[in-house]
C-alpha positions in Angstrom: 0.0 0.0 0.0 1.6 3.5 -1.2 0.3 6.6 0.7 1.7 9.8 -0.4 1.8 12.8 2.1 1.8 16.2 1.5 2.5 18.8 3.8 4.8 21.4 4.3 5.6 20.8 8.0 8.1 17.9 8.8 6.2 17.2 11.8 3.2 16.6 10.6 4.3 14.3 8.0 6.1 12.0 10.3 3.5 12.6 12.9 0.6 10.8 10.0 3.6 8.0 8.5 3.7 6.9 11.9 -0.5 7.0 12.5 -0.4 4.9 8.9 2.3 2.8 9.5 0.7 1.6 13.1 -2.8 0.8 11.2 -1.8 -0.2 8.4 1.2 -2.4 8.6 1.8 -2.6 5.0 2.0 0.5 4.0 4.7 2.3 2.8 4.3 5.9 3.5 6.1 8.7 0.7 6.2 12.3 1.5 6.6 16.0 -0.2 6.4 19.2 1.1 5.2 21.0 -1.9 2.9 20.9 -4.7 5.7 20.6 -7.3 7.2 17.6 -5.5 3.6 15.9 -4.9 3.3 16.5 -9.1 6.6 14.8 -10.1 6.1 11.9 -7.2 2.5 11.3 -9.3 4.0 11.5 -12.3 6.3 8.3 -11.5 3.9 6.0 -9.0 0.9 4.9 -8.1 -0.9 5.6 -4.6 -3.4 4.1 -2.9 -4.3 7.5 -1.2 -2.8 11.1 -1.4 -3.4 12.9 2.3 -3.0 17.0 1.0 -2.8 20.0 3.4 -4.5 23.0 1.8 -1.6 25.5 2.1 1.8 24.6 0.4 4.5 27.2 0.2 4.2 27.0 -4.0 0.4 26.4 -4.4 -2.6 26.1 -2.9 -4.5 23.2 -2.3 -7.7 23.6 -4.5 -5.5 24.3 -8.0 -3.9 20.9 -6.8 -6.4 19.0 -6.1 -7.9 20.2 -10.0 -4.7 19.2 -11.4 -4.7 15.7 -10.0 -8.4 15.1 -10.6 -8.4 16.3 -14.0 -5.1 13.9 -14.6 -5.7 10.8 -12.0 -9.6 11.1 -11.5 -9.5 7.7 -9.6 -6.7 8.9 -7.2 -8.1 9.1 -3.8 -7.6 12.0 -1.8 -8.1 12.8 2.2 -7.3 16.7 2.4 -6.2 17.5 6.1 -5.9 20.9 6.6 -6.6 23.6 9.6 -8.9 25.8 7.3 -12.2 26.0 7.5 -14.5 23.3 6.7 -17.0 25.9 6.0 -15.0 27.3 3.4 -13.2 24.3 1.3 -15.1 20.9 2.2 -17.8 21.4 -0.2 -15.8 22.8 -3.4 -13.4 20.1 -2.3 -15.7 16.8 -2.2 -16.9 18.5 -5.8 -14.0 17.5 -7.3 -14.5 14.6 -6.2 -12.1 14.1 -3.1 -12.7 11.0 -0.6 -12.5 13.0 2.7 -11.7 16.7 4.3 -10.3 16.8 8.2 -9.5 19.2 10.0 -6.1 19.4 12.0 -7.9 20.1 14.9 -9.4 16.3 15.1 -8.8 13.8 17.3 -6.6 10.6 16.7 -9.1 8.4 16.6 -11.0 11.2 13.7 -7.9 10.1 12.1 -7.9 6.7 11.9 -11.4 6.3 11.3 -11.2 8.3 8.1 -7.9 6.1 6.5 -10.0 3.3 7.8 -13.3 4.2 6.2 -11.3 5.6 2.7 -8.7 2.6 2.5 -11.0 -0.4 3.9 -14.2 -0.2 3.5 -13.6 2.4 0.0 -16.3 4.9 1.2 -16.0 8.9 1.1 -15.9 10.3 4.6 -17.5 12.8 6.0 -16.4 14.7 9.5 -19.6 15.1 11.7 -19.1 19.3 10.9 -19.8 18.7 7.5 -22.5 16.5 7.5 -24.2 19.0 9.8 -23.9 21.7 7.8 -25.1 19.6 5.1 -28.5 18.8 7.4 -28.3 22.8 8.1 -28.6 23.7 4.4 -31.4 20.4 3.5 -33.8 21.6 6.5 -33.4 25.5 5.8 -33.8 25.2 2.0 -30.2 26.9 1.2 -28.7 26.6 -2.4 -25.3 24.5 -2.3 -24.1 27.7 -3.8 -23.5 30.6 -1.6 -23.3 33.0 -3.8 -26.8 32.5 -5.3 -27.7 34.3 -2.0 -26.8 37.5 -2.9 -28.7 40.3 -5.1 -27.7 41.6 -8.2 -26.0 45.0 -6.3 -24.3 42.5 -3.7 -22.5 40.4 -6.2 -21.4 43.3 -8.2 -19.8 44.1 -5.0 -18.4 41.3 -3.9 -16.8 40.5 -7.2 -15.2 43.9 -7.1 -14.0 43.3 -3.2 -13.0 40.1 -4.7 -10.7 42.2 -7.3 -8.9 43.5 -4.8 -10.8 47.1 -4.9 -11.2 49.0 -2.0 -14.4 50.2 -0.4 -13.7 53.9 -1.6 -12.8 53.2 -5.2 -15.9 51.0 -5.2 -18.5 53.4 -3.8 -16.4 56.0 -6.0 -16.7 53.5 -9.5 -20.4 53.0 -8.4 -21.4 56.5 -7.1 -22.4 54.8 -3.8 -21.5 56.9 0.1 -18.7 54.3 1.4 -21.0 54.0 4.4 -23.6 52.2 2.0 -20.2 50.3 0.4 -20.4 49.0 3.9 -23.6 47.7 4.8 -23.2 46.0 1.8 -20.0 44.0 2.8 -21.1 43.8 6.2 -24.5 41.3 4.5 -22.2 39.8 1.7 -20.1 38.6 4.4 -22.9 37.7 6.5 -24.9 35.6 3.7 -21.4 33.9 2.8 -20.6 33.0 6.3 -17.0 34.3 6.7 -15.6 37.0 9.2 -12.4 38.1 7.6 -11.6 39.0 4.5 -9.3 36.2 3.7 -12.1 33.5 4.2 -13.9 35.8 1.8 -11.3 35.6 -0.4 -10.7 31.8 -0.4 -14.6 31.6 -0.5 -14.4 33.6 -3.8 -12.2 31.3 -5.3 -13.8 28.1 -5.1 -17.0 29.6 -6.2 -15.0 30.7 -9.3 -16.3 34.4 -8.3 -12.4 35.7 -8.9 
């Protein structure tokens, strides 16, 4: 069994070869610490699973995970990653990725998901996600978030996604910047983010940048 880890910490990837190694006593555990080595590693063998952290010093974890899915469609991937489930697991099991964790999970999170992905061949799904999931059926939400917003609000947020600032936008749209606002004060309240990096990284996956 060939698992290929990805992670820019050194401690981390020692930290999961050991986890694997203990469960799975077979396996044979490979690792990178950026996207460009996880690319020529693919390139030249075959993995049973591919565990990806979201932020690598050379590229980030969605435009690697498109790459290898577009390429290996069958390789299966377990992203583990402190950002927000919120934010990525759902652009993420899109493209068709077998599981998302977060950092912050237990041991025994862990070894239930390689468990669940590498013996019984099932996606899986931290208890976060499915909730949100449940969240979204019983209030009626679209999958999309950004289906959420008006007309004026998406105008806006695809300029805040530009990289514009509230004054050249209420200048480019002859809007007070107080209105400019209120405006990014609901975007970011229908989107579900708090900063404007999750924004930003919430942009992105819903191709609104």
């Amino acid at each position: 069994m060939n698992i290929l880890i990805v992670d820019d910490h050194d401690v981390i990837r020692q930290s999961l070869s050991l986890t694997i190694k203990a469960e799975f006593a077979n396996a044979d555990c490979i690792t990178a610490g950026t996207g460009a080595e996880c690319i020529d590693l693919l390139k030249n063998k075959q993995f049973d699973l591919l565990i990806l952290d979201m932020n690598l010093p050379d590229m980030d974890g969605i435009t690697l995970t498109e790459w290898i899915m577009d390429r290996y469609p069958q390789q299966m991937i377990l992203i583990f990653s402190m950002n927000p489930t919120e934010v990525y697991a759902r652009r993420l099991y899109q493209l068709g990725v077998m599981g998302y964790l977060n950092k912050q999970a237990n041991m025994t999170e862990l070894k239930k998901a390689l468990h669940i992905i590498l013996t019984e061949n099932k996606r899986y799904m931290e208890e976060e996600f499915k909730l949100m999931l449940a969240h979204e059926f019983l209030n009626n939400r679209p999958g999309d978030p950004l289906e959420q917003l008006s007309k004026r609000e998406l105008s806006i947020a695809q300029l805040l996604a530009a990289g514009k600032t509230i004054a050249e936008i209420a200048s480019q749209l002859n809007i007070e910047t107080s209105t400019i606002r209120t405006y990014k004060a609901r975007i970011f309240q229908k989107l579900e983010v708090n900063t404007l990096h999750d924004f930003l990284a919430k942009s992105k996956l819903y191709k609104l940048i």
